[in-house]
C-alpha positions in Angstrom: -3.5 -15.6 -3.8 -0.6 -15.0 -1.0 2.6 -15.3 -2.4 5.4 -16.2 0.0 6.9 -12.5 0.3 3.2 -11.4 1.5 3.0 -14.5 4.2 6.5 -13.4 5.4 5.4 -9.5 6.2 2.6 -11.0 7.6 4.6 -13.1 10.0 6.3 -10.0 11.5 3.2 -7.7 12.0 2.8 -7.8 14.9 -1.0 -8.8 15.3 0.4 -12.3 13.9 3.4 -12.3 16.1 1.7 -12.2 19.5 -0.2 -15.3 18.2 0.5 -19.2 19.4 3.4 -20.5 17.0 1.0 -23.5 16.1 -2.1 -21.0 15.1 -0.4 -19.0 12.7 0.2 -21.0 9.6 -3.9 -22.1 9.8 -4.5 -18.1 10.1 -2.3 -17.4 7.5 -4.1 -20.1 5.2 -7.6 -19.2 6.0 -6.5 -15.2 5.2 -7.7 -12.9 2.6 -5.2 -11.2 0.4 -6.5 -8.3 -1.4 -4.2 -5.3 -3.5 -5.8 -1.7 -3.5 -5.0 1.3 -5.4 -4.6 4.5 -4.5 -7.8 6.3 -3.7 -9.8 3.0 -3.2 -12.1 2.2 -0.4 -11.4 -0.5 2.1 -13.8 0.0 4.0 -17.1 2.5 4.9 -17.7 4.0 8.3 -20.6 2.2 9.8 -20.6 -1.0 7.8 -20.4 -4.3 9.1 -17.0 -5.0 10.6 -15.9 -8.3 9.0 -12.4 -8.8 9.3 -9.2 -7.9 11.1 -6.4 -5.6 8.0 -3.4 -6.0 8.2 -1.4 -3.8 5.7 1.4 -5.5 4.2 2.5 -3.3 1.4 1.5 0.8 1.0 -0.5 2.9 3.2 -4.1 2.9 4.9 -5.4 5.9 6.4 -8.5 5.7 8.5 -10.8 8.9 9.2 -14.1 9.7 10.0 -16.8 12.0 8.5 -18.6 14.9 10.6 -22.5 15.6 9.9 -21.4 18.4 8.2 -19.1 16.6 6.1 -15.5 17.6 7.3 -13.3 14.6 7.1 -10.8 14.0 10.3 -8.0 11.5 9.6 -7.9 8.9 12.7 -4.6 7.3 11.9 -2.2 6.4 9.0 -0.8 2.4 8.8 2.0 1.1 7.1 3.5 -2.2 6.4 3.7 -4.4 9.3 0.2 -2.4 11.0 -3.4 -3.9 12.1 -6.6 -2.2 12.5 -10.3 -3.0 13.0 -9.5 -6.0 15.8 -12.0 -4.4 18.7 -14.9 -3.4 15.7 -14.8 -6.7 14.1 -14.6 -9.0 17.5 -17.4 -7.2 19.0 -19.3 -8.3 15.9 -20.2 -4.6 15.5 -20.0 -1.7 12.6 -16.7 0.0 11.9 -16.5 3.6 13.5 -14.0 4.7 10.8 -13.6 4.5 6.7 -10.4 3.2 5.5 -9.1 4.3 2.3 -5.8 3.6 0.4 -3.5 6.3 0.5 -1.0 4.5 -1.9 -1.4 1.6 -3.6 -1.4 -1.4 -1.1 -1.7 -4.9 -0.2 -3.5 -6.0 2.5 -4.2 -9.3 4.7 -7.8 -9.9 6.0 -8.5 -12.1 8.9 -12.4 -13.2 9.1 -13.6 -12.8 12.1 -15.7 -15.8 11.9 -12.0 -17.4 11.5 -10.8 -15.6 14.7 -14.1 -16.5 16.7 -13.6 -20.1 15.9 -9.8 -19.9 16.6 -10.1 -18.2 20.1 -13.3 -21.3 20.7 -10.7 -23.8 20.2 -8.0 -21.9 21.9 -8.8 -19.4 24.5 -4.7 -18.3 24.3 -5.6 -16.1 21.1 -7.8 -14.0 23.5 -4.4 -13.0 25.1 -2.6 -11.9 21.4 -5.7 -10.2 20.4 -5.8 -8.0 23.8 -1.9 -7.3 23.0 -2.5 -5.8 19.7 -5.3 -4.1 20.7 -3.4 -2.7 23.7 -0.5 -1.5 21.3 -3.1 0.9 19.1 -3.7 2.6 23.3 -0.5 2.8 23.7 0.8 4.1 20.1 -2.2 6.7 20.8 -0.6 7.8 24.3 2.7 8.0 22.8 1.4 10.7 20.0 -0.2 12.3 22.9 3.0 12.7 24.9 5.2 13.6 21.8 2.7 16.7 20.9 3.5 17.9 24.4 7.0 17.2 24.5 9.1 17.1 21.5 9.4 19.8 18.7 7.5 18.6 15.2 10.5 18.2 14.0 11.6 15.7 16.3 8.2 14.2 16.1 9.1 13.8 12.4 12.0 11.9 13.4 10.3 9.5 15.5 7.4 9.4 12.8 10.5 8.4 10.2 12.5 5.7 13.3 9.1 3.9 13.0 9.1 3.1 9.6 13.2 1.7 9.2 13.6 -1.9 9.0 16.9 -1.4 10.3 18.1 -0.7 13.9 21.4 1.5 12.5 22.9 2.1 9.7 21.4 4.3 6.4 18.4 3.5 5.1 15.7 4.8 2.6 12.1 4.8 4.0 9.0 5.8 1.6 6.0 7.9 2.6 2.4 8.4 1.6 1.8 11.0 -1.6 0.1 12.8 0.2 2.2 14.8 2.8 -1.1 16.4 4.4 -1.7 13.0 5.8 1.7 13.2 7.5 1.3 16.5 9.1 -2.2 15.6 10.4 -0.8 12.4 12.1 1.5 14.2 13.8 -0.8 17.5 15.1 1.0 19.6 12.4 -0.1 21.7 9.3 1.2 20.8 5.9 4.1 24.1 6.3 5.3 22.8 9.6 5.8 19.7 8.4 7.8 21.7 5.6 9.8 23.2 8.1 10.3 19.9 10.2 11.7 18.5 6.8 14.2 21.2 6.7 15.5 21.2 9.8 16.1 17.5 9.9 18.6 18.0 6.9 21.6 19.0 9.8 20.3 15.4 11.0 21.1 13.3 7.8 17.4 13.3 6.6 16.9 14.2 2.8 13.7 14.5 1.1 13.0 13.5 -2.2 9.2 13.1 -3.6 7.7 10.2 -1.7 11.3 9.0 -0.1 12.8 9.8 2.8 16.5 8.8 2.9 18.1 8.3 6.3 22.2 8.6 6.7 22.4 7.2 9.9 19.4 5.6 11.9 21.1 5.9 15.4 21.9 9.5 14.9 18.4 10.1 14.2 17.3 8.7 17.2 19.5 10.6 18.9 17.9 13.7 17.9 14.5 12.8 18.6 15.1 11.7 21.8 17.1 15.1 23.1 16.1 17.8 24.9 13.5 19.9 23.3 15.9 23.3 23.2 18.8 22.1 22.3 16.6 20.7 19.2 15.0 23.8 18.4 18.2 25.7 19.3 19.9 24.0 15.9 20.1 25.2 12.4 17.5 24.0 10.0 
């Protein structure tokens, strides 16, 4: 059962955002609300696709496993994130596993509500291509920061994208599992280490499973700089 704090965070994400005003307090009511703990699966690679996730609380990671058995990590979601929209409208299987990296609450969105949605109202076709299209570009984004920013500014802009404030301090908590991190953002679990450190000079502190920010905007500035004058600074 929703309560109104879940509905809200679903309400910003922005798979329900992109959606007709009038559709989304039917979507909202015909939704799935499900808590996971750490460690549990949300899914399998290769089952059924069913529904549309939407993580409200927590983390998600997605990943797939090789013949041989060596798991690669696809992607890490936070609050606010979707995944599975293209598997589950194509009425096909899911090409990934999902797992709970921390415990999490998350909203699920039938697909047979969806199909019968976008029936009545070919308009949701439209929002469902725009979240889609954001997962393309979030990938070509982590492509272009792997070529052009240091990790540690990639661990800035990692960090920008979870505040829920555009300045000013704020405290932003991460996954347990700081592996996860570093494989998100093409770095091993020492570099990312480093990338910690040298954000200190930037107002970043570390502490367990928080990350506390002094000062969102200065933060920004330093993961948008240029690339030497990043690496040129104590850390």
């Amino acid at each position: 059962m929703a309560n109104e704090k879940d509905k809200n965070t679903a309400r910003s994400s922005l798979f329900v955002q992109t959606l007709p005003e009038q559709h989304v307090e039917p979507l909202l009511s015909r939704a799935t609300f499900r808590h996971f703990e750490r460690g549990e699966t949300v899914f399998l690679q290769d089952e059924m696709a069913t529904g549309v996730h939407v993580v409200l609380d927590g983390w998600v990671k997605l990943y797939r496993v090789s013949p041989n058995g060596a798991e690669a990590v696809v992607g890490i979601f936070a609050r606010g994130q979707s995944f599975g929209e293209a598997a589950s409208l194509r009425s096909g299987t899911y090409p990934v596993s999902a797992e709970a990296v921390t415990a999490c609450d998350v909203m699920i969105v039938p697909t047979s509500v969806l199909a019968t949605m976008m029936h009545d109202d070919p308009e949701i076709c439209i929002s469902i291509l725009a979240s889609t299209f954001q997962h393309l570009h979030s990938l070509v984004e982590q492509l272009e920061q792997l070529k052009a920013q240091t990790g540690a500014q990639r661990v800035a802009e990692f960090l920008l994208s979870l505040c829920e404030v555009n300045g000013g301090g704020c405290t932003v908590d991460l996954p347990y599992d700081k592996v996860l991190i570093a494989g998100r953002l093409g770095m091993k679990p020492e570099s990312l280490s480093r990338a910690f450190a040298r954000l200190k000079p930037a107002g970043v502190t570390i502490r367990k499973n928080h990350a506390r920010i002094e000062d969102v905007d200065r933060l920004r500035c330093y993961a948008e700089e240029d690339p030497a004058q990043a690496w040129s600074k104590p850390g």
